[in-house]
C-alpha positions, 0 to 999 in steps of 0.5 A: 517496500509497502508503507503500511498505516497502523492505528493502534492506541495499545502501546504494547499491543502496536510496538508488537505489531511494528516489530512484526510487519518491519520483520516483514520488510514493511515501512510502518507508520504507527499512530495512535488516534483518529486525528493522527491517522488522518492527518497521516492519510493526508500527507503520505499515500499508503499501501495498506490500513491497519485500523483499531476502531476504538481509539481516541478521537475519530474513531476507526470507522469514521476515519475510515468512512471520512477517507472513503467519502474522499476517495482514498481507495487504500485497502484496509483490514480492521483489528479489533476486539469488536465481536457483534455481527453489526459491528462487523457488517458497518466495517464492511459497509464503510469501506472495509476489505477485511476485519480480524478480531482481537485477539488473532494470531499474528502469522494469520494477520500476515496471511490476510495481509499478503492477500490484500496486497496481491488484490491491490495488484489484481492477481491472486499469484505472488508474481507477475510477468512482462516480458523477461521481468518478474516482480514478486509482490510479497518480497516488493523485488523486480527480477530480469530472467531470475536476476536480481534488479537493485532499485532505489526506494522511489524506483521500487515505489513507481515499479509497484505502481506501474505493475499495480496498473498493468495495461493500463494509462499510470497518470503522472499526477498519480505517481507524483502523489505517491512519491511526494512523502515528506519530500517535494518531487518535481515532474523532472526527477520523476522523469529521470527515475522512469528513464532509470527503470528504462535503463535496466529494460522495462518497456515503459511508455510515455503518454505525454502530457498525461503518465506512463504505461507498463504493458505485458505483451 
């Protein structure tokens, strides 16, 4: 499932929030200060940002600035009671890829956040193809001529991946990065989860030394 990073310091406003997108099969990640969600940023790779810009602390236009500066290129979409057109413009300016304003209705925000996720895969479809497979972005599920292909969580996060960069060199150091969440995971078992994915038929190749590549034909 995606990993969404949510910084909210409206507590009732966030429990909402979580009920809604963990409704949607998304693992959420609520903090509620600029400090917090940074140090979140750090220590586990997320698919999407969800970012208030007033909240204690680093506020969400200069974390988002600071992660930018960085080079986290993780898609975010500011929510905020923020009207002016220069607030709106800095949000752009500093990174953002989408902004919502306070208050929104909450099927609109699911919309904007499909949208953003099927970017991320540089499709505007909800599916994509190689060979037999078929992987739907908004349900995060891998099928092999409309089966259903079961996939432990760290299989599911490198299929994400791997069709994320479709065509193209997936450096392992990458891959090792976005697994490495709360759990340390060695060049081996990444190993033994590519040659399970191998298993069920997708034509993964190695480039040793440097990552994997998925290929459409």
């Amino acid at each position: 499932m995606s990993k969404i990073l949510l910084l909210e310091d409206d507590a009732v406003l966030s429990e909402t929030l979580v009920e809604l997108l963990e409704s949607e099969k998304f693992e959420v990640v609520r903090v509620d200060d600029g400090d917090m969600a940074l140090d979140a940023s750090f220590a586990q790779r997320f698919d999407l940002l969800l970012l208030d810009v007033n909240v204690p602390f680093l506020n969400g236009f200069e974390l988002l600035k600071s992660l930018r500066e960085s080079g986290d290129a993780t898609p975010a979409i500011f929510i905020t009671a923020l009207t002016d057109v220069a607030s709106l413009s800095h949000g752009f300016e500093i990174g953002a890829d989408d902004y919502i304003k306070k208050p929104f209705d909450f099927d609109e925000l699911l919309v904007r956040i499909h949208a953003l996720l099927r970017k991320s895969y540089h499709t505007y479809s909800n599916e994509i193809k190689v060979d037999n497979f078929r992987f739907v972005i908004e349900k995060d599920e891998l099928y092999l001529d409309g089966a259903f292909i079961p996939l432990s969580p760290y299989e599911l996060r490198i299929t994400r991946l791997l069709f994320q960069h479709l065509n193209k060199t997936l450096l392992k150091e990458l891959l090792l990065e976005s697994l490495n969440s709360g759990k340390e995971m060695s060049e081996g078992s990444l190993r033994v989860h590519i040659n399970k994915l191998r298993k069920v038929g997708l034509p993964i190749a190695t480039l040793k030394g440097i990552g994997y590549r998925l290929a459409s034909s």
